[in-house]
C-alpha positions as CSV (number, residue, x, y, z in Angstrom):
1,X,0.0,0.0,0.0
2,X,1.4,3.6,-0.9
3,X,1.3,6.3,1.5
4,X,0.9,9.8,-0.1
5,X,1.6,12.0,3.3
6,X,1.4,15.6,1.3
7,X,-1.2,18.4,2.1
8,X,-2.1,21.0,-0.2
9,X,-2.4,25.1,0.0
10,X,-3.6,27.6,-2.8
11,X,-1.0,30.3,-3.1
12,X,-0.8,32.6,-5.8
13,X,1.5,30.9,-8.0
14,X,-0.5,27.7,-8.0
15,X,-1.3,25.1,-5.5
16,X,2.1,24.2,-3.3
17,X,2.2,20.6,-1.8
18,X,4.2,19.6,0.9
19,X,5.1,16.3,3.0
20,X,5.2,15.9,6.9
21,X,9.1,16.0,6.4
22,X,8.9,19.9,4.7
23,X,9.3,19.1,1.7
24,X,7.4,21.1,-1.0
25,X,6.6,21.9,-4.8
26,X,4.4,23.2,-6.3
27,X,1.7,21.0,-7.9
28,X,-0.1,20.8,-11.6
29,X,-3.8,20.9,-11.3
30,X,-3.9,17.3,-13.1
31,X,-1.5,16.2,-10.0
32,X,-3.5,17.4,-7.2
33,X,-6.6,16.2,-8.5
34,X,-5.2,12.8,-8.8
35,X,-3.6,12.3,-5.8
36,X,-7.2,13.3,-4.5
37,X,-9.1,11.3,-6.4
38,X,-6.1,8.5,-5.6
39,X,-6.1,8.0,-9.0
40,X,-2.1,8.8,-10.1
41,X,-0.8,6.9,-13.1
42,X,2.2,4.8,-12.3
43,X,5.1,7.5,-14.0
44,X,3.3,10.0,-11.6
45,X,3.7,7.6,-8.5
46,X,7.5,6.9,-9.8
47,X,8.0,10.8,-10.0
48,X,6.5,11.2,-6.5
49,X,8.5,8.6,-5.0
50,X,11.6,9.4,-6.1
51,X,11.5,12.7,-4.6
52,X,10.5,11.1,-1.3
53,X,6.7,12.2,-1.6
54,X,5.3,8.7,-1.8
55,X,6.7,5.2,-0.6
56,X,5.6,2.2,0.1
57,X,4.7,0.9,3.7
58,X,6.5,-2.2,2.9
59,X,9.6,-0.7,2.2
60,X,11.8,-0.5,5.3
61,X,14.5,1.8,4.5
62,X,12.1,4.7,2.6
63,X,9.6,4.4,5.7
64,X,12.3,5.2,8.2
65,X,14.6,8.4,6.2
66,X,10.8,9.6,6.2
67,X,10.3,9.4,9.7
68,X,13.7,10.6,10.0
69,X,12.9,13.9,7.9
70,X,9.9,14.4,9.9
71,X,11.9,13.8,13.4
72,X,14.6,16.5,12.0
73,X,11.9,18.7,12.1
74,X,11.2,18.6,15.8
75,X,12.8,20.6,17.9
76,X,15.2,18.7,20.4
77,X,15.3,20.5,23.6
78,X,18.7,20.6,25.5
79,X,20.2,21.4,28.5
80,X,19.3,24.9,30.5
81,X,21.5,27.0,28.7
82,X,19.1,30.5,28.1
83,X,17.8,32.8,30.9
84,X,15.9,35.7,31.2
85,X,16.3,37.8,34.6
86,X,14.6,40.9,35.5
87,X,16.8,42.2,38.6
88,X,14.0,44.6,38.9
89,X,10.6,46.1,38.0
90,X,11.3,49.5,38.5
91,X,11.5,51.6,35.1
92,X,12.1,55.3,34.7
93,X,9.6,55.8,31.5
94,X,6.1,54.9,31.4
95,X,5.6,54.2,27.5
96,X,1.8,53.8,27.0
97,X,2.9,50.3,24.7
98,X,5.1,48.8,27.1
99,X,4.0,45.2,27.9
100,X,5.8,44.6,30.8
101,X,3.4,46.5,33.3
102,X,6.5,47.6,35.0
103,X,6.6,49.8,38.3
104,X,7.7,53.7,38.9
105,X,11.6,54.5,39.8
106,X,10.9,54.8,43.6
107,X,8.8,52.0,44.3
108,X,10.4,49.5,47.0
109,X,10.4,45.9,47.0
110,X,10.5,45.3,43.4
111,X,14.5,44.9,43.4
112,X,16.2,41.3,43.3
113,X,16.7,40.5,47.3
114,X,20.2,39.4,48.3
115,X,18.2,36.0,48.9
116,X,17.2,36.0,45.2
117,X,20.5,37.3,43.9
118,X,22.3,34.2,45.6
119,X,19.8,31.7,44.6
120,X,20.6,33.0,41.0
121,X,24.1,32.5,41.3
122,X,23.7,29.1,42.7
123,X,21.8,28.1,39.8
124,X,24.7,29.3,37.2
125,X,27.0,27.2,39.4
126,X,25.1,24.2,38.8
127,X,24.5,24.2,35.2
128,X,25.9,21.6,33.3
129,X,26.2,23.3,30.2
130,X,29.4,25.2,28.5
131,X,27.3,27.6,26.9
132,X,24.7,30.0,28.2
133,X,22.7,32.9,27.3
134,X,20.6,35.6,29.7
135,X,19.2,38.4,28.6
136,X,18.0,41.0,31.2
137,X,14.8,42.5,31.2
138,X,13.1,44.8,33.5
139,X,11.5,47.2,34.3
140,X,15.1,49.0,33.9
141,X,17.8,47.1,34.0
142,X,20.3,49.3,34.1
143,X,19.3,50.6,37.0
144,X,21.3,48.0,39.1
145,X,24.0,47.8,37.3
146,X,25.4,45.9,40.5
147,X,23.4,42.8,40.3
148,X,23.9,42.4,36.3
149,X,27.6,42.3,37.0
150,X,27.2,40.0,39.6
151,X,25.7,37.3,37.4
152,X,28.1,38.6,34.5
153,X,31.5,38.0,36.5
154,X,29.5,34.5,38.4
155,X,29.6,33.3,34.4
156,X,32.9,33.4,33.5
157,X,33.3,29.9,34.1
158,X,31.3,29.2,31.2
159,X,33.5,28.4,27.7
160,X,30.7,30.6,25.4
161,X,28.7,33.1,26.8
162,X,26.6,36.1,25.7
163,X,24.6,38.9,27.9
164,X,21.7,41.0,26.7
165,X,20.8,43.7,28.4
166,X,17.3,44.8,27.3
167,X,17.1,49.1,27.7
168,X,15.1,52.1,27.2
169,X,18.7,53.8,26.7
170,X,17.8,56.6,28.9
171,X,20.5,56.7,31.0
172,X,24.1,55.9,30.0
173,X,25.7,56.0,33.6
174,X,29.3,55.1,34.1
175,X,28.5,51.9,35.8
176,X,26.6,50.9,32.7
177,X,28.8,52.3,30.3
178,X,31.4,50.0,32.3
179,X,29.3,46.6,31.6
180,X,28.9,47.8,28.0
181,X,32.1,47.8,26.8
182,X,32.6,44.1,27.6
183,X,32.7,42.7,23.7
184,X,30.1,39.7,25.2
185,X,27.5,42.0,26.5
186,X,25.1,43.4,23.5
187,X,22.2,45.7,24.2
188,X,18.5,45.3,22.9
189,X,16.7,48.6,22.7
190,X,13.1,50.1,21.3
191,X,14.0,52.7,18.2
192,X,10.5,53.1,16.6
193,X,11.1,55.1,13.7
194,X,11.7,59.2,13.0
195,X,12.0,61.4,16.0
196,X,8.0,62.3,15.8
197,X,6.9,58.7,15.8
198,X,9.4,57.5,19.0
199,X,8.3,60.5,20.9
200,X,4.6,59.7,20.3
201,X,5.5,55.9,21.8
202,X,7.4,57.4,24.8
203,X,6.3,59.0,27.8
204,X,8.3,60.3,30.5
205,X,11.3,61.3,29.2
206,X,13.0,63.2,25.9
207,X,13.2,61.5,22.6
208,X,16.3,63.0,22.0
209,X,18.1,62.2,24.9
210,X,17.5,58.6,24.0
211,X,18.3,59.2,20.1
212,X,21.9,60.9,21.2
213,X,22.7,57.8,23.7
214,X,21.7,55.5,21.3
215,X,24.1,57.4,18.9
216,X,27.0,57.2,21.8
217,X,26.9,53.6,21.9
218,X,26.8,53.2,17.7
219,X,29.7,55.7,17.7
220,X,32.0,53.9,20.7
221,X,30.9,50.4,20.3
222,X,29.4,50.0,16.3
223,X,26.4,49.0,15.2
224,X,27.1,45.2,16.2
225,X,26.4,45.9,19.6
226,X,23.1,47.3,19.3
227,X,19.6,44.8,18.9
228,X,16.7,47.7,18.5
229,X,13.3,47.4,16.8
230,X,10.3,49.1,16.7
231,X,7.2,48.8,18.3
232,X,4.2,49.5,15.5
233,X,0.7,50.7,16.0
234,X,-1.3,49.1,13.5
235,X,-3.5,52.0,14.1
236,X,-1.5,54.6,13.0
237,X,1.6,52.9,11.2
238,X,4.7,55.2,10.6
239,X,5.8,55.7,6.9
240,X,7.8,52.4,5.4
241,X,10.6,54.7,4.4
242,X,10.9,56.8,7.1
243,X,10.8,54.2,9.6
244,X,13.5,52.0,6.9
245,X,16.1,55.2,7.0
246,X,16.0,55.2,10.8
247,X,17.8,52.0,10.9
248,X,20.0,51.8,7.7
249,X,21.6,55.5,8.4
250,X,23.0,54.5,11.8
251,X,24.4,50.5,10.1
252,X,21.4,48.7,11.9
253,X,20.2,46.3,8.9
254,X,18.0,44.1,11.0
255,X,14.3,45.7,11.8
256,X,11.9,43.0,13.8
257,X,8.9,44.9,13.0
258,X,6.3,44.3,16.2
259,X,2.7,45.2,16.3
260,X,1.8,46.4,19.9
261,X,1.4,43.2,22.0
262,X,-1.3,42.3,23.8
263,X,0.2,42.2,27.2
264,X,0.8,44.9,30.1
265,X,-0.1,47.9,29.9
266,X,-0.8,47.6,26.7
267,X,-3.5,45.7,27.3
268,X,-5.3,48.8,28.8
269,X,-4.3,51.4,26.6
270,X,-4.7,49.4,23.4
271,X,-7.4,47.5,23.9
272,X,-7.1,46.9,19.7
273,X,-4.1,44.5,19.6
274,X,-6.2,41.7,20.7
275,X,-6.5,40.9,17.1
276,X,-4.2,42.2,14.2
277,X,-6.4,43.4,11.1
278,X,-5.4,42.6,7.7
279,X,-4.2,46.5,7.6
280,X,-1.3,45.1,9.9
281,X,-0.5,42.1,7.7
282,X,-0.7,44.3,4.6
283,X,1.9,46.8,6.0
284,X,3.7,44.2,7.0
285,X,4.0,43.3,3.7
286,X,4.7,46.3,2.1
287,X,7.6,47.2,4.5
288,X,9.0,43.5,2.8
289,X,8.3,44.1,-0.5
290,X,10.3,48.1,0.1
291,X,13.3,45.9,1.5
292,X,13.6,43.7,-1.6
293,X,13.1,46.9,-3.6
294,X,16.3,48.8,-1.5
295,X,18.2,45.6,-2.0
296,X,18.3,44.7,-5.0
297,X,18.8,48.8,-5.7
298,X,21.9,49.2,-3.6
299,X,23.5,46.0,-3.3
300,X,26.2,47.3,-0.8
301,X,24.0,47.2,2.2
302,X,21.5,44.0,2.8
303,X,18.3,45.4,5.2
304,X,16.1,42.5,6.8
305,X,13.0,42.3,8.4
306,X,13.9,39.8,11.0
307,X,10.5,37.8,11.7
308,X,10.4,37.1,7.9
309,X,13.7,35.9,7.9
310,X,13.4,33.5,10.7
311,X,10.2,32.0,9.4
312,X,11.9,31.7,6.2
313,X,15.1,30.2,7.3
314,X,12.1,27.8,9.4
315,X,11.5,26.3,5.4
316,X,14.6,25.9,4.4
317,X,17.0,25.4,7.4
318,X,15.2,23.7,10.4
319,X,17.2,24.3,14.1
320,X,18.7,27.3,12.8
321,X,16.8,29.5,14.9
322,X,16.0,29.0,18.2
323,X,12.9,31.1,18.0
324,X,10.5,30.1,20.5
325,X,7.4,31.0,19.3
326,X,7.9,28.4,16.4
327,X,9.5,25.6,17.7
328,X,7.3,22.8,17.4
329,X,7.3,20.9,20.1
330,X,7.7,24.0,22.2
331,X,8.6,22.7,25.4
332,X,8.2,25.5,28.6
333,X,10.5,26.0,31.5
334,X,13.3,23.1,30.2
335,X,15.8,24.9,28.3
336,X,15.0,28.7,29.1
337,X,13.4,30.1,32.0
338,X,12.5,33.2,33.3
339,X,13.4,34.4,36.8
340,X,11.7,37.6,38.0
341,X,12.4,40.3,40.4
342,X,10.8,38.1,43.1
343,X,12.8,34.7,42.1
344,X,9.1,33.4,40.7
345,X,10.1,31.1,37.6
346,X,8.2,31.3,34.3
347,X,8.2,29.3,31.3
348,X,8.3,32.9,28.6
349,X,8.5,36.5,29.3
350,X,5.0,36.5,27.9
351,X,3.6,34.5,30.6
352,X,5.6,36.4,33.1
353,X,3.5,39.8,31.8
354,X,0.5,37.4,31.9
355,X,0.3,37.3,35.4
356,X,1.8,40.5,36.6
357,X,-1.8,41.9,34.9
358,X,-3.8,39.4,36.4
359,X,-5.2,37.6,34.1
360,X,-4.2,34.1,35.1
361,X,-1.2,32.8,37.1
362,X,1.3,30.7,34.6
363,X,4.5,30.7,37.1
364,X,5.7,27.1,37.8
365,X,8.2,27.7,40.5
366,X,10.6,29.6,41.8
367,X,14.4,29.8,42.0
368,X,14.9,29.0,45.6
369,X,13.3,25.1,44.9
370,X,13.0,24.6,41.9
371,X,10.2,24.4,38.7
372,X,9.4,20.8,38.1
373,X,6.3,21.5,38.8
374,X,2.7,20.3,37.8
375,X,1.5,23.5,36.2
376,X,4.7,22.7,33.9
377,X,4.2,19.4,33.1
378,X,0.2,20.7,32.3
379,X,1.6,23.0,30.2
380,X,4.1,20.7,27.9
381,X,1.3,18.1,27.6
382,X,-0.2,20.7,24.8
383,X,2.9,22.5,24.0
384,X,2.8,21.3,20.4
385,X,0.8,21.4,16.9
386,X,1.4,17.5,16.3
387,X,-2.3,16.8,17.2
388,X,-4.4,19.4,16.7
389,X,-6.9,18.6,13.9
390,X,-6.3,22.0,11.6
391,X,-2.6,22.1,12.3
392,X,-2.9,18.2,10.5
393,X,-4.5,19.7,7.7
394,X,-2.3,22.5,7.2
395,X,0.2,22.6,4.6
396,X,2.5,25.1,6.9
397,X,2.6,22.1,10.1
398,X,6.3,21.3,9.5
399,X,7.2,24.7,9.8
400,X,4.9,26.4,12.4
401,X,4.6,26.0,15.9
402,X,2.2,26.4,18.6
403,X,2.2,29.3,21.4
404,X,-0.2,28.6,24.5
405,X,0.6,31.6,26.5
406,X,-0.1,33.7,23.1
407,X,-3.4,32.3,23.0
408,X,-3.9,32.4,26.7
409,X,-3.2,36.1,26.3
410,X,-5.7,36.8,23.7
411,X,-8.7,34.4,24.3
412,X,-8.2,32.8,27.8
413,X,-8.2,29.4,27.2
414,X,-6.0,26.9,24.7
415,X,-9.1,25.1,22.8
416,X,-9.8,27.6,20.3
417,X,-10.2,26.3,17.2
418,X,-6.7,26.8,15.5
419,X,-7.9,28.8,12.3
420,X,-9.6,31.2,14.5
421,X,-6.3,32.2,16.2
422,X,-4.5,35.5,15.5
423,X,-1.4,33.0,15.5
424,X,-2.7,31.1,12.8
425,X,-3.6,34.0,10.5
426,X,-0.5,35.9,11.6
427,X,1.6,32.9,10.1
428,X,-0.8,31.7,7.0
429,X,-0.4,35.2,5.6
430,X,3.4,34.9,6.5
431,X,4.2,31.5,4.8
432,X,1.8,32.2,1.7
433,X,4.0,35.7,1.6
434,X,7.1,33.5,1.6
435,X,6.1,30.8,-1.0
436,X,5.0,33.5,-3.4
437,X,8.4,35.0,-3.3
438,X,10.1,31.2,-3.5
439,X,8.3,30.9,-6.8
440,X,8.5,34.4,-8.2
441,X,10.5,35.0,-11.2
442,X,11.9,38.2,-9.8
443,X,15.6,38.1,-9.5
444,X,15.3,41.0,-7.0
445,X,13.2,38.6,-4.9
446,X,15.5,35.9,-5.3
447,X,19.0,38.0,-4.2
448,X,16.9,39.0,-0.7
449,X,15.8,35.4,-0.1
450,X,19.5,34.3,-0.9
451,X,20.9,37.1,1.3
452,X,18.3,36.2,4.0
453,X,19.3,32.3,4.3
454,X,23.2,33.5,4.3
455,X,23.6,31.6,0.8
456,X,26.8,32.8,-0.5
457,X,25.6,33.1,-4.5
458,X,21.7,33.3,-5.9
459,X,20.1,30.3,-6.8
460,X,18.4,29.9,-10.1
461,X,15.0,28.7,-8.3
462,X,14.0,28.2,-4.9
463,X,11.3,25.8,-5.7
464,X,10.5,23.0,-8.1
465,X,7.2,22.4,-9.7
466,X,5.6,18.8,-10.7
């Protein structure tokens, strides 16, 4: 008995088929409707099987590299090796977007305790692995500079290691300016466009005292040093260019374009970004489309939009990125945690926010004893598209993921049907946007897609058709 194991999407350039393992080309209407009507003529099953689409359950060897394509598709989760601290709540900026639902400068209590701090370091000394990555978030975190080079000098043990310290870039004090010039220590900051738009987003404090720190730090350290991307309003969206020439004039290629997320105090003040309309995903698409266009016009300087590129590079080069929100499964509180100002343990920074606003409590633990809980074993037990019923039927399964806290956030519950999930139509629109481009005949298309997957040349086609 054959075993046909492709599902089918309509995209603009045709109807694209693809297997459990990833694999993908782009179907003739006489193909599809025979493989439907299980009526394929035996050059079409040759054809099919000798690009791994079809095999026989009796034969040992094409069974097993199929399951083996599909298990290379699963994420494989390792050892603890990624943490996300927030040292403190505290901020000194009170951005009407911010989704953190921080607390103000001279609030007490919300500061690691030296209880915490030590229960942090004794974690680091007990991880197995050589590698590790934290990332500090806040609140501020530059406003204990102390406790971030605490765990940064407790880590030096560790053969590869990489800090992120997540800022408003309000305040470059020497302390900080100290941890910053470390070459392992990288910053991660909001820069949302021209000077009108990023004052509009901030509150608090002056654009342009942000704008000539941010310069500071381009101008002693380069561009390499500085993450930043900009938090979008679907509402009022700044102009593509405008926003594009932000980033390319001070050497910051990379622009993770973000819609205002549903979390925090954002969920008060923008009560919209429950649901993205299709004016988001259309401007989403436009600011692509601009990139390609810059490209392929000056070829000296490659510009990104980073959640394209990882969802792209999800296609074509599975486990590259370790982007969370994709993996599939997407295990919670194994290899990353998050440790708050408190020493509560989350499984995401999303589900940290979650209960900070109190809209349902998703910590599993704490530092002091430990997360193996049975809120985190609840959680894994759905943490995956695998069996869901649309996610089967979906063409896109082998490269999407599943996100419960997302739809915790945005509907309360995990049951929603999957189609009726801003996820889902968030990443339909962004895989049918890709596979449009992977068939396009455009050669400016094809140099960004080659530039985007780090190919050294452009290929002649990114696709094949049967």
């Amino acid at each position: 008995m054959s075993v046909i194991p492709l599902r089918f999407r309509a995209i603009d350039r045709g109807t694209l088929a693809v297997n459990d393992t990833g694999r993908f080309f782009l179907a003739s209407d006489y193909l599809v409707e025979r493989v439907i009507g299980d009526a394929l003529a035996q050059s079409d099953r040759a054809e099919l099987a000798c690009d791994g689409h079809l095999f026989s359950e009796d034969d040992a060897f094409a069974f097993d590299a199929h399951a083996y394509g599909c298990a290379s598709r699963w994420d494989r989760t390792g050892e603890l090796d990624y943490l996300i601290l927030v040292p403190t709540l505290r901020c000194n900026l009170s951005c009407s977007y911010c989704q953190v639902s921080r607390v103000g400068l001279e609030r007490k209590g919300f500061d690691w305790s030296g209880e915490t701090l030590d229960a942090v370091l004794t974690l680091l000394d007990t991880l197995p692995t050589q590698r590790i990555k934290i990332e500090f978030q806040g609140g501020e975190p530059s406003l204990r500079p102390d406790l971030i080079t605490a765990v940064i000098e407790r880590c030096e043990r560790f053969e590869h290691k990489q800090f992120v310290i997540c800022t408003n870039l309000q305040d470059l004090h020497n302390d900080f300016l100290a941890i910053l010039a470390r070459p392992d220590v990288y910053i991660s900051t909001s820069l949302d466009g021209d000077v009108d738009t990023h004052a509009h987003n901030r509150t608090g404090a002056g654009t342009q005292q942000f704008l000539d720190n941010l310069e500071r730090i381009l101008s002693e350290f380069g561009p390499d040093k500085v993450s930043a991307l900009p938090t979008i309003d679907p509402q009022t969206p700044p102009a593509i260019d405008a926003l594009i020439d932000s980033y390319a004039r001070r050497g910051l290629h990379s622009i993770f374009l973000r819609p205002i997320n549903y979390q925090g105090f954002a969920r008060k003040r923008h009560s919209g970004a429950r649901e993205q309309s299709n004016d988001w995903r259309r401007f989403h698409e436009r600011f692509v489309r601009r990139i390609i266009e810059r490209n392929w016009a000056d070829r000296e300087v490659v510009l990104e939009e980073t959640y394209f590129s990882i969802c792209l590079r999800r296609i074509f080069q599975p486990g590259h990125d370790r982007h969370v929100d994709l993996r599939n499964p997407n295990p919670m509180g194994v290899d990353y945690v998050v440790i708050d100002h408190d020493g509560t343990v989350y499984p995401t920074d999303e589900s940290r926010m979650l209960t900070r606003s109190g809209i349902i409590d998703l910590s599993i633990g704490d530092v002091f004893s430990g997360w193996d809980s049975e809120k985190r074993q609840l959680l894994n037990a759905h943490a995956t598209n695998q069996f869901d019923e649309s996610c089967r039927r979906c063409a896109y399964q082998p490269f999407c993921g599943r996100d419960l806290v997302d739809d915790l956030a945005r509907y309360g519950r995990i049951d929603v049907e999957r189609t009726q999930t801003e996820f889902c139509r968030r990443h339909l629109h962004m895989f049918d946007l890709i596979f449009e481009m992977v068939y396009s005949d455009d050669p400016a298309i094809h140099y960004s897609l080659a530039r985007w997957l780090r190919l050294p040349g452009v290929p002649a086609s990114f696709g094949t058709r049967l």
